[in-house]
N, C-alpha and C positions, 0 to 999 in steps of 0.2 A: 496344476502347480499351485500351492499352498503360501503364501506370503506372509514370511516370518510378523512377527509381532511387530516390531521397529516400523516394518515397512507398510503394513497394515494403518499401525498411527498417522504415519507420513501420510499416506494418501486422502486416506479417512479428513483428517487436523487441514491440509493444504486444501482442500478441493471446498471443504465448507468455509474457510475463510477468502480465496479467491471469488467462490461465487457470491459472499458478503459483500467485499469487497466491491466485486461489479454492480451488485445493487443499491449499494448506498450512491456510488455514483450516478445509477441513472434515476435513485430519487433524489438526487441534486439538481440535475438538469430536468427532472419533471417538474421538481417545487421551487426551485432556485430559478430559472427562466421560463420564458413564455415561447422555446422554442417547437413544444409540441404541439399545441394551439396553432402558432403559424404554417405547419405545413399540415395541419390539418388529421396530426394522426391520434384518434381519441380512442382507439380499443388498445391492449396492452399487447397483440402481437407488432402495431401499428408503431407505437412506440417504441419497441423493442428494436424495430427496424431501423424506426430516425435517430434512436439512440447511439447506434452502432455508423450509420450514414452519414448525419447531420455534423459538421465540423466550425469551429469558430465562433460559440455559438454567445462571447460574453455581451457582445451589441444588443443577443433578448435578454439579459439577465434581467429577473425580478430585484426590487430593493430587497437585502438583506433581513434574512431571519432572525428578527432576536430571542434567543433561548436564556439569557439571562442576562437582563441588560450591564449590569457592572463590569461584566466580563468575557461574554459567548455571545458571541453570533454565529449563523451560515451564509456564509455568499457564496454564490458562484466563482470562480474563478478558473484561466487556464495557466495551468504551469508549462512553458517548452522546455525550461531549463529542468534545474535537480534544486534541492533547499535554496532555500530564500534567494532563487532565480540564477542560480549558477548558472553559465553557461548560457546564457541564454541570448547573448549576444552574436554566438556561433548560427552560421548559414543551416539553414532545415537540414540539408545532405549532410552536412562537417557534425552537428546535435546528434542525428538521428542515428548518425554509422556508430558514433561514439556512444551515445546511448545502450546501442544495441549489443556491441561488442562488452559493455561493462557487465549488462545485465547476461550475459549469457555463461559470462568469465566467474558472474558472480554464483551463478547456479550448479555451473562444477565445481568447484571452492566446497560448495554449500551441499551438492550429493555426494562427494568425495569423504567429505569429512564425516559426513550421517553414516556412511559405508562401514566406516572403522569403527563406532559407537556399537557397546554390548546392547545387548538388549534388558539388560536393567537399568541404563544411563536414561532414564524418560524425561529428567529435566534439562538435559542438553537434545534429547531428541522434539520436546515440543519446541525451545528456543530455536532451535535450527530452522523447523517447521514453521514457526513465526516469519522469521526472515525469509526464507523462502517464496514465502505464501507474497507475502509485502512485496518482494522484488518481480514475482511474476503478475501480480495485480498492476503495478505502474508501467510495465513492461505493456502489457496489454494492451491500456491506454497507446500508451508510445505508437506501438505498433496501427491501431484501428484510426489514430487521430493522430500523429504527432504531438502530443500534448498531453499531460497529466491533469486530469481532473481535479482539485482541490475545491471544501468548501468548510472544513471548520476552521473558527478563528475565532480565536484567544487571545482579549488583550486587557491594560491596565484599566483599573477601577476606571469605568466611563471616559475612557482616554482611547477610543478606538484608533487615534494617528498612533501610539504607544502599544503596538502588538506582536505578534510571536506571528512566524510567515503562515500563510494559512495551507492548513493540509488535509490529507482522507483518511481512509482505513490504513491504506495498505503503508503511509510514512509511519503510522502508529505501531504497525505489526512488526516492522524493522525498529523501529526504535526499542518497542520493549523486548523484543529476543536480541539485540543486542546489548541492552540492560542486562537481559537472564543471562547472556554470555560474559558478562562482567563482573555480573554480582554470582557466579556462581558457586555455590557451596563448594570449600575444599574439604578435600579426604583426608579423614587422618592418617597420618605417616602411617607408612606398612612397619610393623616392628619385625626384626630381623628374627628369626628362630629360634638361634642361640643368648639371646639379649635376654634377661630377666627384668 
C-alpha cells in the first residue's frame, strides 16, 4: 500500500520533530541537572533509560545556562500544568485524565481535519503537522512522567524576575502552526463563469 503524498509528509514532518523534540529534552536533563551522574548512568543507552525512569528531577537541577545573558537562558524546569502553570493546582489523577483526554481529543481534531486537506494545501498540511507533532511531544512527557519538560527562557533585558513562562520544542511547534493557521494565506475569490 502506497501513502498518498499528504500523508507521506505527515509522517515523514511528525516523526522527525517528535523525536527532536524528545531529545532536546533529554539534553535538558543531561545539561541542565546533575541527575545522570547521581544514579550513575554515563554510557548513552544508560541515560536513555534514566531519562525515561528518573522522575522529579528539579532538586538535581544545575544553575542555569546563559545563552545570552540580556535575555536567554536554559533551566531546567518541570511543568505539571499547561502555559504559565494552568492547572496545576488540580490532584495528579484530576491533571492527568484531563491532560489526557485534551490531548487525545486534540489529535482527532487535528487528523480529521488533515483528512479533508487536497493534497496541494502543503501549507496547512505542514501547520497541522506542526501542531500535531507539539501536542504528541508534551503528550509524551505527560504520559512517561506526569510532567512537561521545559527549559527555554526568555526574559527582559537582564531582568530575569521579568519573563515569558519557560518552555520546549514541542510549546514552540503548536505555537508557530497555530500562527501558520492564522496567518494563513487567503485564496482568491473563485470568479463565477459567467462574470467577465
Amino acid at each position: 500500500m502506497r501513502l498518498a503524498g499528504k500523508w507521506r509528509l505527515l509522517l515523514a514532518l511528525f516523526l522527525a520533530l517528535v523525536v527532536a523534540d524528545q531529545i532536546t529534552k533529554f539534553l535538558a536533563v543531561d545539561r541542565l541537572t546533575y541527575a545522570f551522574p547521581r544514579v550513575g548512568a554515563t554510557t548513552l543507552p544508560a541515560k536513555v533509560e534514566a531519562f525515561y525512569r528518573l522522575r522529579y528531577l528539579e532538586p538535581y537541577a544545575a544553575p542555569p545556562f546563559t545563552v545570552y545573558a540580556p535575555v536567554w537562558r536554559m533551566n531546567y524546569v518541570e511543568n505539571p500544568g499547561a502555559a504559565w502553570g494552568l492547572f496545576r493546582g488540580l490532584s495528579d489523577g484530576v491533571r492527568n485524565a484531563f491532560f489526557t483526554l485534551i490531548s487525545i481529543g486534540a489529535v482527532a481534531f487535528i487528523l480529521r481535519y488533515y483528512r479533508r486537506l487536497r493534497e496541494d494545501q502543503r501549507y496547512l498540511q505542514v501547520a497541522l503537522t506542526l501542531v500535531l507533532a507539539g501536542a504528541v511531544g508534551n503528550f509524551l512527557d505527560r504520559v512517561a512522567r506526569r510532567y512537561v519538560i521545559d527549559f527555554v527562557e526568555w526574559y527582559w533585558w537582564n531582568r530575569p524576575d521579568i519573563r515569558w513562562p519557560t518552555f520546549n520544542l514541542a510549546d514552540s511547534l503548536i505555537v508557530v502552526g497555530v500562527a501558520l493557521l492564522m496567518l494563513q494565506p487567503s485564496r482568491p475569490p473563485e470568479r463565477h463563469p459567467l462574470s467577465r
